[in-house]
C-alpha positions in Angstrom: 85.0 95.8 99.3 84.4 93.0 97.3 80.4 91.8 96.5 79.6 87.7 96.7 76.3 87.6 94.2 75.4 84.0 95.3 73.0 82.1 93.2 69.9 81.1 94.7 68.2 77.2 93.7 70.9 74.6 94.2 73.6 77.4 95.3 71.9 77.9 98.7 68.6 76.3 98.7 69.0 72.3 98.7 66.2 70.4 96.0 65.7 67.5 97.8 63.1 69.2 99.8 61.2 68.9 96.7 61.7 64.9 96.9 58.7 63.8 98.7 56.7 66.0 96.7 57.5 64.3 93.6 57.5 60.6 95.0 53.9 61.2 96.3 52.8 62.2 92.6 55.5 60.1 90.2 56.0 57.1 92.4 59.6 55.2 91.5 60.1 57.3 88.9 60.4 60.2 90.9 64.1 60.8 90.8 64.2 60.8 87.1 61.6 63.2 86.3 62.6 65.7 89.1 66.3 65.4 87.3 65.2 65.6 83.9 62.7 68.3 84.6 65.5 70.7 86.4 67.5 70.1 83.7 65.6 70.8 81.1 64.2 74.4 82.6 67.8 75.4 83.2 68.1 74.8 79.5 65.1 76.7 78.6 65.5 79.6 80.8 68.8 79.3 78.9 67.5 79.0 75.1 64.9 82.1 76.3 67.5 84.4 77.3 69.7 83.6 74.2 66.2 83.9 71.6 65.2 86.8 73.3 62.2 85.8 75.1 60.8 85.7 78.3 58.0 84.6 81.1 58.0 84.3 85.0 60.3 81.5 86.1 57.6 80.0 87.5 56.1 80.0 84.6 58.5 78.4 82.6 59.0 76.2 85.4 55.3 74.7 85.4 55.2 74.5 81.3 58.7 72.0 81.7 57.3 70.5 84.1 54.4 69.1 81.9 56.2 68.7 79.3 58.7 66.6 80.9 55.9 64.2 82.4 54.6 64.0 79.1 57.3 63.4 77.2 57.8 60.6 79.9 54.2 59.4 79.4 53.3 60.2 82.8 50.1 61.5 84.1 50.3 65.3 85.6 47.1 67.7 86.4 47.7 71.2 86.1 47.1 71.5 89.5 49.4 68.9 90.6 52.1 71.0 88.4 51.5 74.0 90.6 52.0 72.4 94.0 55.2 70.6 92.6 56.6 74.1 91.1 55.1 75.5 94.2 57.5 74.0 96.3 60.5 76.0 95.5 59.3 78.3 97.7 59.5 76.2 101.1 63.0 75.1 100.5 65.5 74.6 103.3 68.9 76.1 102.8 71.5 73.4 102.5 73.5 73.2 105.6 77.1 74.9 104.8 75.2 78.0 103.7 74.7 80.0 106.8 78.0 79.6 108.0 79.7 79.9 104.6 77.3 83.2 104.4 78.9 84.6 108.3 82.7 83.6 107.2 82.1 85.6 103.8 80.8 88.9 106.4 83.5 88.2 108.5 86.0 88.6 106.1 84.6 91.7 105.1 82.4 90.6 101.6 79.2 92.2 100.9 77.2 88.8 100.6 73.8 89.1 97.8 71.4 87.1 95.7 70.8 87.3 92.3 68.1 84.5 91.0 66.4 83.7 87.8 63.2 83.3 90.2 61.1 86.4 90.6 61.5 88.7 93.2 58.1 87.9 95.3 59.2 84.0 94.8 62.9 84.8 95.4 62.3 86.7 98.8 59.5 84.3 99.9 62.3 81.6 98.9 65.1 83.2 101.6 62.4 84.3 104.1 61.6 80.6 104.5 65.2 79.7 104.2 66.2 82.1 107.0 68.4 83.1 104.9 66.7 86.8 104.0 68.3 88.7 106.9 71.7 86.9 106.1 71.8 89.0 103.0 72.4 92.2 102.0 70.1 92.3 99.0 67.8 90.2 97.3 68.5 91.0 93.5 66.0 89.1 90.7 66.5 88.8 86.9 62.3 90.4 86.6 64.1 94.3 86.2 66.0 93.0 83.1 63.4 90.3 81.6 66.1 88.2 80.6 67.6 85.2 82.5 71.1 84.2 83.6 73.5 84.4 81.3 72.5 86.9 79.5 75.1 89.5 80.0 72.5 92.0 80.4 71.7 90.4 83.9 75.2 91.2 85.3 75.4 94.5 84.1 72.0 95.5 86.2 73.3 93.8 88.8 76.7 95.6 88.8 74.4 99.2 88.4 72.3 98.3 91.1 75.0 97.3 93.6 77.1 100.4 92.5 80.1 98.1 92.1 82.8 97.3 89.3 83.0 94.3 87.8 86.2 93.5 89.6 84.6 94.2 92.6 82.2 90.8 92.2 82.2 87.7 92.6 79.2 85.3 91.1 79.3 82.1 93.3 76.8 79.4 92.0 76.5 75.3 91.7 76.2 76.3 87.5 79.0 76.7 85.5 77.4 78.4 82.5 76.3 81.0 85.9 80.0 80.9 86.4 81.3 81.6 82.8 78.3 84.1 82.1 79.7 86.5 85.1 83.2 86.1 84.2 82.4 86.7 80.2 81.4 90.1 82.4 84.3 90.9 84.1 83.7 89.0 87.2 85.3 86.5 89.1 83.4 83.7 89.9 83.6 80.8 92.6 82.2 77.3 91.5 80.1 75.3 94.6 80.5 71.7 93.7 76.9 70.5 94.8 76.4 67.1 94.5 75.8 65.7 90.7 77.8 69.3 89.4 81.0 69.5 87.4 81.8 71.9 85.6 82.7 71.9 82.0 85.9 71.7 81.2 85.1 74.0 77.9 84.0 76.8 79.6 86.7 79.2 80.9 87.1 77.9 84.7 86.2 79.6 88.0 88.2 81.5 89.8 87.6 79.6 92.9 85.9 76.4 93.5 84.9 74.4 96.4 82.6 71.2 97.9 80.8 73.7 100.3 80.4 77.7 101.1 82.5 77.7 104.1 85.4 75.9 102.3 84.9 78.4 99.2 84.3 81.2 101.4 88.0 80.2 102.8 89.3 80.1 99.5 88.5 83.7 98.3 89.9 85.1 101.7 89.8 88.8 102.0 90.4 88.5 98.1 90.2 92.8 97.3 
């Protein structure tokens, strides 16, 4: 049986429910700060797990976000900072993902998360998401204290889940998530969320699709 380890933010939880959030508190310059801020904790969960360090992603995820307003010059509270970060945890799952999670269980995949977020957030995350009973397990990076990619994530994940690395697939809208697993021994399946490409000098995905139905199709009954 082979194991789908999706990714969590951005795999199957959609951002944009963050968007009115950050309009109410940057105004027109909304869009840029909620890009740049993303970004930019991606790239320090990133940097952490490559230095060796490491704090709650929600953590992390406040301390970008004020930096990022004030590297932009733009006002943010402290308090203001939590409600934004806050708001991870009352995202709605984008709207191929329960399907593309039943055609993965019909075809006989074991379907999991495995998120950078902590495990309270992450499960809080999916039980608003209704996507927690959709899933066999709810895995978090918090046992390891390292973040995605950090080899050391896949290989708790593959102990945990009592599965070879041929036996699992990392699915995510990130292709260093994609490359990290496959540097592992997994095979990995690229969702092309809107604004991600992947980099064409990272060794590619095994699979790769628009949506989680269509890349559900693609893997198949893949053993």
């Amino acid at each position: 049986m082979t194991t789908i380890v999706c990714d969590v933010n951005e795999t199957l939880l959609d951002l944009a429910g963050l968007d009115d959030a950050f309009r109410d508190v940057f105004a027109d310059r909304w869009g840029e700060v909620k890009r740049l801020w993303f970004a930019r904790l991606l790239h320090t969960s990133t940097v952490m797990a490559t230095v060796g360090t490491w704090q709650d992603f929600g953590v992390v995820a406040r301390a970008v976000l004020r930096d990022t307003a004030e590297r932009l010059a733009l006002p943010l509270t402290d308090a203001q900072a939590g409600d934004l970060v806050g708001g991870m945890r009352e995202l709605g799952a984008h709207p191929d993902v329960v399907d593309g999670i039943a055609a993965l269980v019909d075809a006989g995949h074991r379907v999991v998360a495995l998120t950078n977020s902590g495990q309270a957030t992450a499960e809080a995350q999916l039980a608003h998401a209704g996507l927690a009973t959709r899933l066999d397990r709810i895995l978090s990076v918090d046992a390891t204290l390292r973040f995605k990619p950090d080899p050391a994530v896949y290989a708790h994940a593959a102990e945990v889940l009592e599965a070879a690395p041929s036996e699992l697939v990392m699915v995510a809208a990130h292709d260093w998530d994609c490359a990290g697993a496959m540097r592992c021994g997994w095979r990995s399946g690229f969702l092309r969320r809107p604004g991600q490409t992947y980099n064409p000098l990272l060794q590619p995905p095994t699979w790769q699709a628009d949506d989680l139905v269509a890349l559900a199709a693609a893997i198949g009954d893949a053993g």
